[in-house]
mmCIF file as Biopython writes it, N, C-alpha, C and O atoms, coordinates in Angstrom:
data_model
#
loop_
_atom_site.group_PDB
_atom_site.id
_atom_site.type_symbol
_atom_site.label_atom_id
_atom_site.label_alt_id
_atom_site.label_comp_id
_atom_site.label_asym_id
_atom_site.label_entity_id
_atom_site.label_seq_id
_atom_site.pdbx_PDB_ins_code
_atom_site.Cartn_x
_atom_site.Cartn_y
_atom_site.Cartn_z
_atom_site.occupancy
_atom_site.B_iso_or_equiv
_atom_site.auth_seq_id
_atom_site.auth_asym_id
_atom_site.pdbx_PDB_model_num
ATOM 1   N N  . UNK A ? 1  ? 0.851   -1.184 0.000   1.0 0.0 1  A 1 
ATOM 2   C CA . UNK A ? 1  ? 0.000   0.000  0.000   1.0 0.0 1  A 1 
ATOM 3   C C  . UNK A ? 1  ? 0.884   1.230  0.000   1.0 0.0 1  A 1 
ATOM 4   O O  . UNK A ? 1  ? 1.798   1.322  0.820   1.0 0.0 1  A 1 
ATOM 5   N N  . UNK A ? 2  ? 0.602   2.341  -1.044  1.0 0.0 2  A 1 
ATOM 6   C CA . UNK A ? 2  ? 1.047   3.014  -0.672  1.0 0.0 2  A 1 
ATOM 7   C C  . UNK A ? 2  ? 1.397   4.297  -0.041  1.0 0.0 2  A 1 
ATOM 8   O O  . UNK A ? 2  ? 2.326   5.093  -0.177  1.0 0.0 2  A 1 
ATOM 9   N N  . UNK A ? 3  ? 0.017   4.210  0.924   1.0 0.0 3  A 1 
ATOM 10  C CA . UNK A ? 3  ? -0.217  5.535  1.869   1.0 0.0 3  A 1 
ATOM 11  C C  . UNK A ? 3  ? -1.171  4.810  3.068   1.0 0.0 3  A 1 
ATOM 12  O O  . UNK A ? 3  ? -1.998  3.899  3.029   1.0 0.0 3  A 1 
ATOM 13  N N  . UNK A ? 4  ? -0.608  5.725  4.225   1.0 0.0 4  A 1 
ATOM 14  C CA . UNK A ? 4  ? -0.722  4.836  5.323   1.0 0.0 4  A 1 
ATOM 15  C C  . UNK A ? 4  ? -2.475  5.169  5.534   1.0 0.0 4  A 1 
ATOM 16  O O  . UNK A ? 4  ? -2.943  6.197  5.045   1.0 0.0 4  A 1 
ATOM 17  N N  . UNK A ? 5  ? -3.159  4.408  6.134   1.0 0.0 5  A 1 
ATOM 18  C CA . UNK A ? 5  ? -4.296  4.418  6.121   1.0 0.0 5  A 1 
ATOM 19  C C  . UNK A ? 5  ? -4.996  5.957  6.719   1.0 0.0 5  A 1 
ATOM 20  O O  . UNK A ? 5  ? -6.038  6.512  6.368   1.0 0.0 5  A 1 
ATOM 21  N N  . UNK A ? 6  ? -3.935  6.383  7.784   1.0 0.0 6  A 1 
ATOM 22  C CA . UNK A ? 6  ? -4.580  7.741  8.367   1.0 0.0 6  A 1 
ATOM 23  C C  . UNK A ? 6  ? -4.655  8.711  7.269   1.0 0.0 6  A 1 
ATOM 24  O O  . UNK A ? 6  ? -5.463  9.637  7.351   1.0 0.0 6  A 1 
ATOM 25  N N  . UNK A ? 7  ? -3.632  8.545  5.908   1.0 0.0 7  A 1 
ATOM 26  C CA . UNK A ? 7  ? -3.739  9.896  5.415   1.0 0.0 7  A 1 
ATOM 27  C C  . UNK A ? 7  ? -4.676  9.270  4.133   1.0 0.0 7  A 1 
ATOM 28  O O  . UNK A ? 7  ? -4.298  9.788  3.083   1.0 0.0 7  A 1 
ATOM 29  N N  . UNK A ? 8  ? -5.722  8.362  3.935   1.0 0.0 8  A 1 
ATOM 30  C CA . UNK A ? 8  ? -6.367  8.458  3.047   1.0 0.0 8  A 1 
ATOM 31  C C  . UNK A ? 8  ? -8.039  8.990  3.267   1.0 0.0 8  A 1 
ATOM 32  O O  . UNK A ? 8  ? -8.855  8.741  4.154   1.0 0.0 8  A 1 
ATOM 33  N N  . UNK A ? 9  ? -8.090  9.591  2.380   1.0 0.0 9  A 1 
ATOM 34  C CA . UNK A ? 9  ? -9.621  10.166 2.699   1.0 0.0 9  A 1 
ATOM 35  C C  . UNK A ? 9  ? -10.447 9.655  1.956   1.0 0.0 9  A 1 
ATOM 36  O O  . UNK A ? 9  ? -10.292 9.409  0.760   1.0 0.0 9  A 1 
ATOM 37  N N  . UNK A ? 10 ? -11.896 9.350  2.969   1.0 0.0 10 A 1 
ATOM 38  C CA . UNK A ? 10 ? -12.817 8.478  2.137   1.0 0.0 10 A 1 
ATOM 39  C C  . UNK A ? 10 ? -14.088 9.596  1.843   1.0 0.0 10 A 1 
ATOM 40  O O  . UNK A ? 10 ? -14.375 10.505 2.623   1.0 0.0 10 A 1 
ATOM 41  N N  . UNK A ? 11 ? -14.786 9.324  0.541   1.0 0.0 11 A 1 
ATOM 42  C CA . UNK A ? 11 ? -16.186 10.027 0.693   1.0 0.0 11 A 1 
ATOM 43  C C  . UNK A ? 11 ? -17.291 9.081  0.449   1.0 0.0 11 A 1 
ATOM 44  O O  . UNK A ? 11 ? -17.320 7.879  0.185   1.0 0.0 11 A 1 
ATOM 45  N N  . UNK A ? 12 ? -18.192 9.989  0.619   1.0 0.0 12 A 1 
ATOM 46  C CA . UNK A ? 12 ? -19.543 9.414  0.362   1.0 0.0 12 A 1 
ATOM 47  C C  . UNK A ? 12 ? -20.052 8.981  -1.312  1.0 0.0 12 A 1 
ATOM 48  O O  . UNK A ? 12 ? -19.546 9.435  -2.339  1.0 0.0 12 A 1 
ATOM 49  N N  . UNK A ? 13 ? -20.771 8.350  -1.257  1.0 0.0 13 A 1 
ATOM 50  C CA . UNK A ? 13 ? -21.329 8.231  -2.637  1.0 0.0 13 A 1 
ATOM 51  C C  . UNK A ? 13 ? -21.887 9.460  -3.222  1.0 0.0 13 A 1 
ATOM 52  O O  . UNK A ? 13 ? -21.735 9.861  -4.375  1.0 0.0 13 A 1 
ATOM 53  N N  . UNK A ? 14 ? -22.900 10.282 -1.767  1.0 0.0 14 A 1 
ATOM 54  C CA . UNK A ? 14 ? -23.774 11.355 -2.661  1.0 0.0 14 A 1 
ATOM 55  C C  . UNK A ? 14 ? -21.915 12.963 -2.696  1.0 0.0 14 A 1 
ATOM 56  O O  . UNK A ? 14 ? -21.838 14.043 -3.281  1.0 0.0 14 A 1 
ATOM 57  N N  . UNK A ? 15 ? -21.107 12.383 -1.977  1.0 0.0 15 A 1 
ATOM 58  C CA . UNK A ? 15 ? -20.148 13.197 -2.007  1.0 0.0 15 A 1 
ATOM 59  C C  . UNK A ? 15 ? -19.408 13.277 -3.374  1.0 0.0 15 A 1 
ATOM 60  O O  . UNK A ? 15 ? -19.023 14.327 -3.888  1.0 0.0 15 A 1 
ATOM 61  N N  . UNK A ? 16 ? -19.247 11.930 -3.939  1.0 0.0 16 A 1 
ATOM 62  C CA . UNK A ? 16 ? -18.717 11.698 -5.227  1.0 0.0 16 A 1 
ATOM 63  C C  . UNK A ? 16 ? -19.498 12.286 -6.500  1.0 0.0 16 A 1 
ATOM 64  O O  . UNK A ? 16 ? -19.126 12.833 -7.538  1.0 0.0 16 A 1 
ATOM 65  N N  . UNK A ? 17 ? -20.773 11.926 -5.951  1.0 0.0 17 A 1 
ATOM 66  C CA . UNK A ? 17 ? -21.651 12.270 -7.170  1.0 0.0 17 A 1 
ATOM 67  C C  . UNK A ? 17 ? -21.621 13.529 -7.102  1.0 0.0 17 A 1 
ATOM 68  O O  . UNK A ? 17 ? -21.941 13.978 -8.203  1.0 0.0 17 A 1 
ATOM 69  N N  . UNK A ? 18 ? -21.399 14.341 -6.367  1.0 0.0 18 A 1 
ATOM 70  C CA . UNK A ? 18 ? -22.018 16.152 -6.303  1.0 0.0 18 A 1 
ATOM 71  C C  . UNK A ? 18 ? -20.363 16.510 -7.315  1.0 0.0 18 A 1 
ATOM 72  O O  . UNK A ? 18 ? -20.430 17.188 -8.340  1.0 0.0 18 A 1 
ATOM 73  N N  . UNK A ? 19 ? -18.616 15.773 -6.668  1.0 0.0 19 A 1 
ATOM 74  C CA . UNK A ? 19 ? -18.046 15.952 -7.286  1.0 0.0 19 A 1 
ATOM 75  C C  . UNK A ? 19 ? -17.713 16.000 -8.925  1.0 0.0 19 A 1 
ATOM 76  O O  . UNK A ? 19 ? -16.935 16.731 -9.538  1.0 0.0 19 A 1 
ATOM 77  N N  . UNK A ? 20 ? -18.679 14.848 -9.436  1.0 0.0 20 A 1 
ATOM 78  C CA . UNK A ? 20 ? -18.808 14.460 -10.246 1.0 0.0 20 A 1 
ATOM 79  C C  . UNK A ? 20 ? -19.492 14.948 -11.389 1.0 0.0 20 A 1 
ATOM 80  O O  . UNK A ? 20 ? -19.132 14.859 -12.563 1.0 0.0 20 A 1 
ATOM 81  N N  . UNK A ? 21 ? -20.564 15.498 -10.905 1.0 0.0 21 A 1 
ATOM 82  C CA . UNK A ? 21 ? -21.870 15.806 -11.127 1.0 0.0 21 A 1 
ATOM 83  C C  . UNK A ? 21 ? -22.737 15.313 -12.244 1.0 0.0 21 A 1 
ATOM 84  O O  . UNK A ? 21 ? -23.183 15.702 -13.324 1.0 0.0 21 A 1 
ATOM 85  N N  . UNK A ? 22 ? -22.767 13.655 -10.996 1.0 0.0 22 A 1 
ATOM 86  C CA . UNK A ? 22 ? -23.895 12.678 -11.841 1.0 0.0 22 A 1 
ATOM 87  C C  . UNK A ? 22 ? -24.554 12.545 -10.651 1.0 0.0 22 A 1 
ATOM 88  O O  . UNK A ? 22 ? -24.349 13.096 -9.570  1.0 0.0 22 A 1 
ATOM 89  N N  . UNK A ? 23 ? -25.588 11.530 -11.080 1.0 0.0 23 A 1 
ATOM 90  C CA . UNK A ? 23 ? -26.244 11.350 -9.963  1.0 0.0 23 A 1 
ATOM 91  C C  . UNK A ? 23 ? -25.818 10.365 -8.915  1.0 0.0 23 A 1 
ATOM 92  O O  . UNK A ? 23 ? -24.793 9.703  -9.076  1.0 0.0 23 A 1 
ATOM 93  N N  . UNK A ? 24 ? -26.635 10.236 -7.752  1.0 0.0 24 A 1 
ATOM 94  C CA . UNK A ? 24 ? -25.899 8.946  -6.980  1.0 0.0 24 A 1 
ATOM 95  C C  . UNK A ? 24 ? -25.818 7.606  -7.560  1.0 0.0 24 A 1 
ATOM 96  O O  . UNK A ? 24 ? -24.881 6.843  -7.323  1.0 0.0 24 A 1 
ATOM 97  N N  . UNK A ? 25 ? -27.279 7.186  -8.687  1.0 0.0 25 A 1 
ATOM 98  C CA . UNK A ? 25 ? -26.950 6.072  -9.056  1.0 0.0 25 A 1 
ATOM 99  C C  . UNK A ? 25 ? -25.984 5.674  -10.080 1.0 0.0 25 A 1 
ATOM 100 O O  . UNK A ? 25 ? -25.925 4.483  -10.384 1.0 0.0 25 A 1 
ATOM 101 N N  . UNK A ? 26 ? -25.299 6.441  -10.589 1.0 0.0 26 A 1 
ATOM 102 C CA . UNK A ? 26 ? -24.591 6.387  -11.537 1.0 0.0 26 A 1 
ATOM 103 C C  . UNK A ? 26 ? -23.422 5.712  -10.423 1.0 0.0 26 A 1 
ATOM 104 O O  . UNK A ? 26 ? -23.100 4.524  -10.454 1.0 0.0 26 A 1 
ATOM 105 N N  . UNK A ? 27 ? -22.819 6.804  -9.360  1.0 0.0 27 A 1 
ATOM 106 C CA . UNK A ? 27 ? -21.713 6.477  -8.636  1.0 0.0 27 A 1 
ATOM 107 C C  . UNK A ? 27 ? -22.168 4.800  -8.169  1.0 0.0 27 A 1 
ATOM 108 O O  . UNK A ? 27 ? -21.398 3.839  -8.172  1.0 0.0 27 A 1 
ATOM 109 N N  . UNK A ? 28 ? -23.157 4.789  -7.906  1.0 0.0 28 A 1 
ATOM 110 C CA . UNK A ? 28 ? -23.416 3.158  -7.117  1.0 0.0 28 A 1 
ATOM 111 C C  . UNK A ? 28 ? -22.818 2.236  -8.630  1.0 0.0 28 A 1 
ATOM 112 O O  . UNK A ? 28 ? -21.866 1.458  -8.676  1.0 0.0 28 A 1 
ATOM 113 N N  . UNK A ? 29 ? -24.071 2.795  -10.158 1.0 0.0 29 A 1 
ATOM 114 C CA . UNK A ? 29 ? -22.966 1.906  -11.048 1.0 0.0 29 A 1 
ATOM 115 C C  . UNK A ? 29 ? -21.606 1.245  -11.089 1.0 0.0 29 A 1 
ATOM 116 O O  . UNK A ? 29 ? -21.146 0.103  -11.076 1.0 0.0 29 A 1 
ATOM 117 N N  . UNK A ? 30 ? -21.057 2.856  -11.162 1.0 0.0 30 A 1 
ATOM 118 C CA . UNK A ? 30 ? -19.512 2.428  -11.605 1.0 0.0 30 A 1 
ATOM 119 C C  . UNK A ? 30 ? -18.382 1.918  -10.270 1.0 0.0 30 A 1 
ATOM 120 O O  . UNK A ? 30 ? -17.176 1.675  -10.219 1.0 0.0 30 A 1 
ATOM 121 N N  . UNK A ? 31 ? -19.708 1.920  -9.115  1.0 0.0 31 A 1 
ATOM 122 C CA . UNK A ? 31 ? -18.847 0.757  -7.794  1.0 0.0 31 A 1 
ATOM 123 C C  . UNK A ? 31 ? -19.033 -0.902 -8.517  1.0 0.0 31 A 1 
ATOM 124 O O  . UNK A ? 31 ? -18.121 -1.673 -8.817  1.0 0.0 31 A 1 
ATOM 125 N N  . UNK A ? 32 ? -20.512 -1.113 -8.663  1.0 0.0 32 A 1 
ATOM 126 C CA . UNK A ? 32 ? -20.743 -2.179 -8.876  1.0 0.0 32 A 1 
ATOM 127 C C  . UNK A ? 32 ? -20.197 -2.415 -9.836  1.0 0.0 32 A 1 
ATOM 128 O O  . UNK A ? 32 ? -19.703 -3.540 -9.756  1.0 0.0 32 A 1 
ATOM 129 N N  . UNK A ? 33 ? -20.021 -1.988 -10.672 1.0 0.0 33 A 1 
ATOM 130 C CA . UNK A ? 33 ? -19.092 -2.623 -12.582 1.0 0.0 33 A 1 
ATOM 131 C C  . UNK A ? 33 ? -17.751 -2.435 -12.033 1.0 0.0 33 A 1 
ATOM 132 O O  . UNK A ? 33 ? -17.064 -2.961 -12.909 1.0 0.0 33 A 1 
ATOM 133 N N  . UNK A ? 34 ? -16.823 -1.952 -10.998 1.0 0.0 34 A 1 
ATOM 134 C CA . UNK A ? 34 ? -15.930 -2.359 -10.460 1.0 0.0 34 A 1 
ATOM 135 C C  . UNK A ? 34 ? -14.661 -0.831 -11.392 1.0 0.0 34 A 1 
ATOM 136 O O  . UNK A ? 34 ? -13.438 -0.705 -11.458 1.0 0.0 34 A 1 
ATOM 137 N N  . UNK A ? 35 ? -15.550 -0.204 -11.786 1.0 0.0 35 A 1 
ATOM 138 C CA . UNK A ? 35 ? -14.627 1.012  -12.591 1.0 0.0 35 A 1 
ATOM 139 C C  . UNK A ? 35 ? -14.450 2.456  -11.493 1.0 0.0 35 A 1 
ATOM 140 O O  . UNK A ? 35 ? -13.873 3.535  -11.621 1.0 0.0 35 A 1 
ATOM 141 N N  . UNK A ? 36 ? -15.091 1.960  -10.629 1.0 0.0 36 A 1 
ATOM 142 C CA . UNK A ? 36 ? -14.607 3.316  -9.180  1.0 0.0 36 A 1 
ATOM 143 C C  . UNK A ? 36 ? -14.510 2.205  -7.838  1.0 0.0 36 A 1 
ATOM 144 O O  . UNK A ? 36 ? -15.540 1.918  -7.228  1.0 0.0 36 A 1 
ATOM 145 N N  . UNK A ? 37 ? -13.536 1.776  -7.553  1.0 0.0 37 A 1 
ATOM 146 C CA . UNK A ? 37 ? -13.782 0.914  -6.298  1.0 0.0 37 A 1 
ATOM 147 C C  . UNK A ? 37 ? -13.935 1.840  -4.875  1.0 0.0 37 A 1 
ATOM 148 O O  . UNK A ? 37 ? -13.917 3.031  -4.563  1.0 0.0 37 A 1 
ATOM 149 N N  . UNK A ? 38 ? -14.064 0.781  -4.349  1.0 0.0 38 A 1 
ATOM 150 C CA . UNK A ? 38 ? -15.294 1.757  -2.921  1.0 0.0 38 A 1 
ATOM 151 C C  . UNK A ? 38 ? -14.786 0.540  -1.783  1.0 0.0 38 A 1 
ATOM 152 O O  . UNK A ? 38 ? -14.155 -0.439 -2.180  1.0 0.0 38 A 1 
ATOM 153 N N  . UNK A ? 39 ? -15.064 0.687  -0.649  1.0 0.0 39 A 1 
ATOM 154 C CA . UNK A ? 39 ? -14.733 -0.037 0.240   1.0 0.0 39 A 1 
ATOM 155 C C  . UNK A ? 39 ? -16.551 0.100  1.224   1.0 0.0 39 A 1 
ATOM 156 O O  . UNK A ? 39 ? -17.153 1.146  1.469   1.0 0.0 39 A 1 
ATOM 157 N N  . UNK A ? 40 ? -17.022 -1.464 1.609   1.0 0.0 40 A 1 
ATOM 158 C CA . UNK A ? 40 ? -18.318 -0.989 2.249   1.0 0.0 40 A 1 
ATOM 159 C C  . UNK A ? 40 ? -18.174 -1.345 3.460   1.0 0.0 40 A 1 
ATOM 160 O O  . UNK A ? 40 ? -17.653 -2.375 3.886   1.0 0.0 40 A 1 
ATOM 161 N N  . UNK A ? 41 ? -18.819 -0.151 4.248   1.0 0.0 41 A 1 
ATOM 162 C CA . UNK A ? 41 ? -18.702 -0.107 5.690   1.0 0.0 41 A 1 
ATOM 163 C C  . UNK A ? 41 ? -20.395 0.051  6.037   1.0 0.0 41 A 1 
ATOM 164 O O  . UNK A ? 41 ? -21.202 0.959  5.834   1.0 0.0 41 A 1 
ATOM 165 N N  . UNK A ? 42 ? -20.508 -1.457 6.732   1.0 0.0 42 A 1 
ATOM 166 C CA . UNK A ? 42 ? -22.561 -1.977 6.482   1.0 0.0 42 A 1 
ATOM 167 C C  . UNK A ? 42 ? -23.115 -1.713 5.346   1.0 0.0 42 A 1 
ATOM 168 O O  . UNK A ? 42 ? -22.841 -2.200 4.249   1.0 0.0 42 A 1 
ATOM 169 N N  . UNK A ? 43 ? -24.025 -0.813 5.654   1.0 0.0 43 A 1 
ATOM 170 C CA . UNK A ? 43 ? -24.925 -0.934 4.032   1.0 0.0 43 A 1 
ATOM 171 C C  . UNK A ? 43 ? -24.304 0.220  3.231   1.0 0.0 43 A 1 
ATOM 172 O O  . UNK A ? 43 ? -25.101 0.541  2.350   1.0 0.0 43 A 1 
ATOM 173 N N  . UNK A ? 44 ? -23.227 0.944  3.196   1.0 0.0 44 A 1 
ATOM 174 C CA . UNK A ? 44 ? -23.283 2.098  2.570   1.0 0.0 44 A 1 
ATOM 175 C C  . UNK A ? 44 ? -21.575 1.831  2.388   1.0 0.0 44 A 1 
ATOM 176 O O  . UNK A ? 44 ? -20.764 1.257  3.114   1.0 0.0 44 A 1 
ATOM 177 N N  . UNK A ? 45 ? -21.415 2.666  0.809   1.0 0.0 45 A 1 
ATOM 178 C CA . UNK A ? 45 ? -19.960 2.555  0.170   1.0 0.0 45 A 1 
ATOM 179 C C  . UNK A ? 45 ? -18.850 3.865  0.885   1.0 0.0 45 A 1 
ATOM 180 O O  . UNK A ? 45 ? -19.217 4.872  1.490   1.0 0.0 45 A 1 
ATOM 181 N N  . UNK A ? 46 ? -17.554 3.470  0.597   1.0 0.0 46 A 1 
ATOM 182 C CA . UNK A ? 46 ? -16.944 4.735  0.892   1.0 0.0 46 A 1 
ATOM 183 C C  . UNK A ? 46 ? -15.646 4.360  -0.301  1.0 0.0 46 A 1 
ATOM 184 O O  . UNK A ? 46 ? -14.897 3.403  -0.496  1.0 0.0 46 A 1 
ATOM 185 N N  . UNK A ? 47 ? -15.852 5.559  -0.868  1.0 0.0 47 A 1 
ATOM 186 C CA . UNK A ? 47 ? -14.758 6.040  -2.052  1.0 0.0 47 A 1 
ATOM 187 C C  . UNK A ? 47 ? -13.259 6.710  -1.737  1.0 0.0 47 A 1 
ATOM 188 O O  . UNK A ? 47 ? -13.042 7.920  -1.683  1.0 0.0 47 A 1 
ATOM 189 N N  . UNK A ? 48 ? -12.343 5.723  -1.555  1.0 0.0 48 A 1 
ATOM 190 C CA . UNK A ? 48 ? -11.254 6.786  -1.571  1.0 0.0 48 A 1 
ATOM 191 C C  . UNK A ? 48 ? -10.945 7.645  -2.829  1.0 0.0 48 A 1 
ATOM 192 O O  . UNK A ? 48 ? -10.842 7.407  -4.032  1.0 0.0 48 A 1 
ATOM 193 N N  . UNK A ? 49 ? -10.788 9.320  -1.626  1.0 0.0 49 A 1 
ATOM 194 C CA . UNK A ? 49 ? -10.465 10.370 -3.100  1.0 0.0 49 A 1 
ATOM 195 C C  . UNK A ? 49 ? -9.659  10.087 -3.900  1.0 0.0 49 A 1 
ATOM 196 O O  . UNK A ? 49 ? -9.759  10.876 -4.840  1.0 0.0 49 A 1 
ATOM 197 N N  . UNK A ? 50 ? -8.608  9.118  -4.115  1.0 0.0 50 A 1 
ATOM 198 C CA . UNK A ? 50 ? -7.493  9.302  -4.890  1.0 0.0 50 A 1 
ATOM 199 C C  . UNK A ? 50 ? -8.563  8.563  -6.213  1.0 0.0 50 A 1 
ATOM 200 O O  . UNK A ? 50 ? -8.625  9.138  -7.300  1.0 0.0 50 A 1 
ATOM 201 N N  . UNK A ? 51 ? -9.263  7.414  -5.991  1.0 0.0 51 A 1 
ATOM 202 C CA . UNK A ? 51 ? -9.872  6.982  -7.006  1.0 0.0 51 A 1 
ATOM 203 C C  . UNK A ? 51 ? -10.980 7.750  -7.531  1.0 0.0 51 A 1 
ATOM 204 O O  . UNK A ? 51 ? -11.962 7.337  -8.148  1.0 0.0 51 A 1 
ATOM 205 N N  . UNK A ? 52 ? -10.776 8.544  -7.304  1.0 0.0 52 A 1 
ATOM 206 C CA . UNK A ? 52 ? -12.076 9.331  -8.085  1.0 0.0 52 A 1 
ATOM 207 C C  . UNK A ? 52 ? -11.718 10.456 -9.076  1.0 0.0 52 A 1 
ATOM 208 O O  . UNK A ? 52 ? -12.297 10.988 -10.023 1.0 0.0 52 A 1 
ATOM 209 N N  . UNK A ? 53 ? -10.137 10.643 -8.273  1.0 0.0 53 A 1 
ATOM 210 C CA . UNK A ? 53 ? -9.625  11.593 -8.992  1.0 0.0 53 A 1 
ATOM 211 C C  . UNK A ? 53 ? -8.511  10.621 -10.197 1.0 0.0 53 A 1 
ATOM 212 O O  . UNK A ? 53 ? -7.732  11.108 -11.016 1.0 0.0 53 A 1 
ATOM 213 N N  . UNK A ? 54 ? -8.683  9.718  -10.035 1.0 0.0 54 A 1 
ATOM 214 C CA . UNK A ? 54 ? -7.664  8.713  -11.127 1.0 0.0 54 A 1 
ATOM 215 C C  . UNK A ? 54 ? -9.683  8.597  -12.339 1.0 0.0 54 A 1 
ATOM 216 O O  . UNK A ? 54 ? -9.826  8.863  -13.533 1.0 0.0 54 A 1 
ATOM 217 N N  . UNK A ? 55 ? -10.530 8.227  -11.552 1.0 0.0 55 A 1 
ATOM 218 C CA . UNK A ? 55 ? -11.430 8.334  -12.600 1.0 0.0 55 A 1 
ATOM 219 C C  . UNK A ? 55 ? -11.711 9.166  -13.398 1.0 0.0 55 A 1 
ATOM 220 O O  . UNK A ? 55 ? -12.093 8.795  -14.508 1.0 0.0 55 A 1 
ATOM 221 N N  . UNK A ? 56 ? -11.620 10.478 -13.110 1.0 0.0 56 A 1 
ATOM 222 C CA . UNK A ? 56 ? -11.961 11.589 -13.392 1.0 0.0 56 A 1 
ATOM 223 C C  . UNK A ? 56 ? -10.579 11.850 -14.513 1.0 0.0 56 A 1 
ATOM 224 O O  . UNK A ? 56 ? -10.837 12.320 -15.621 1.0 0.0 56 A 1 
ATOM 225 N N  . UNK A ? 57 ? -9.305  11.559 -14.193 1.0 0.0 57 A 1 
ATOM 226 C CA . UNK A ? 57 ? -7.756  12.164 -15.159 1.0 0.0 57 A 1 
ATOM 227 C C  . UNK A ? 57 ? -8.462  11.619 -16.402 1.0 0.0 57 A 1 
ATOM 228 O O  . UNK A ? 57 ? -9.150  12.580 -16.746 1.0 0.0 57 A 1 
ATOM 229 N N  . UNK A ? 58 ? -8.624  10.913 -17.024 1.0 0.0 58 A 1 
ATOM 230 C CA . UNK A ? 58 ? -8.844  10.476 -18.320 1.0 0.0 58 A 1 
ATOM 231 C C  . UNK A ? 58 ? -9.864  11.234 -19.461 1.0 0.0 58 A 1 
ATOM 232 O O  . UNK A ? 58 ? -9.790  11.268 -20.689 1.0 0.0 58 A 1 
ATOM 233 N N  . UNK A ? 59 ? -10.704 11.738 -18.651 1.0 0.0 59 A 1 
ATOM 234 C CA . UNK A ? 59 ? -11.812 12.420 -18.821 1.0 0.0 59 A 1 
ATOM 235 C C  . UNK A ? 59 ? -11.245 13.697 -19.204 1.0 0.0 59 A 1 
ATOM 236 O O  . UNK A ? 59 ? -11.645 14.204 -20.252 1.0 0.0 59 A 1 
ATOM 237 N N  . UNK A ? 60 ? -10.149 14.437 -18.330 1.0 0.0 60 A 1 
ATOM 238 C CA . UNK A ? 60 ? -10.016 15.477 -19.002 1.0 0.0 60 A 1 
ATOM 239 C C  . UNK A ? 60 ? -9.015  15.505 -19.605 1.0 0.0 60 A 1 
ATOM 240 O O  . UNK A ? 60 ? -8.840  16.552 -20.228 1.0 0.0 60 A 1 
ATOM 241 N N  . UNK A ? 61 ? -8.162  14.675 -19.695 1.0 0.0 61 A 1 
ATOM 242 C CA . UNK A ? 61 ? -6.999  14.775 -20.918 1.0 0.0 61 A 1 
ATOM 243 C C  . UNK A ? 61 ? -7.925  14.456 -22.206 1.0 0.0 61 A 1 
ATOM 244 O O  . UNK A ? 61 ? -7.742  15.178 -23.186 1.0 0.0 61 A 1 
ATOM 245 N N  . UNK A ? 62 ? -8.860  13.482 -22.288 1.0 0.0 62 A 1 
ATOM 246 C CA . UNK A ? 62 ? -9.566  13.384 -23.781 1.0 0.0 62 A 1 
ATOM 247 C C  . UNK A ? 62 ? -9.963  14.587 -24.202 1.0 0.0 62 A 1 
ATOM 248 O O  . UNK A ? 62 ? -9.697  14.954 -25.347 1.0 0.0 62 A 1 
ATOM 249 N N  . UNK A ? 63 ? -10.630 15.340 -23.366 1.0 0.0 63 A 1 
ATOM 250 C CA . UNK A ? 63 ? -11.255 17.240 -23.558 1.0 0.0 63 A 1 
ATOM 251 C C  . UNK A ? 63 ? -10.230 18.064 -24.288 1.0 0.0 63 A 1 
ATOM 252 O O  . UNK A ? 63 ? -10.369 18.634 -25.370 1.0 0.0 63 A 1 
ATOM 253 N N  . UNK A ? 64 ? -9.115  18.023 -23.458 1.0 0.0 64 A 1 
ATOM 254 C CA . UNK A ? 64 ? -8.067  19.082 -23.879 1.0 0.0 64 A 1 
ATOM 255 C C  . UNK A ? 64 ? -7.461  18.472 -24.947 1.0 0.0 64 A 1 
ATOM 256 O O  . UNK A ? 64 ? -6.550  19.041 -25.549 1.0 0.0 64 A 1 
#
């Protein structure tokens, strides 16, 4: 691993989605199709930021 667990930050699904700006079910999608992984704590997901922001790089290098 390569960052110690204290310094990773997790969000919410409706946190991702507002980042995102899709809706929540979209974010639940792309947990379940395994293209944003999430870690679940009981019934509800948590997204580390780094993966959201590795989802998101591709997206805007195709733009520019």
């Amino acid at each position: 691993m390569s960052r110690d667990l204290s310094e990773m930050r997790f969000l919410t699904v409706a946190e991702v989605a507002d980042m995102m700006r899709v809706s929540n079910m979209t974010v639940y999608r792309l947990v379940h199709s395994g293209e944003l992984p999430a870690v679940r704590f009981g019934r509800s997901f948590r997204i580390p930021e780094s993966a959201v922001a590795n989802a998101v790089a591709p997206s805007i290098s195709e733009v520019g």
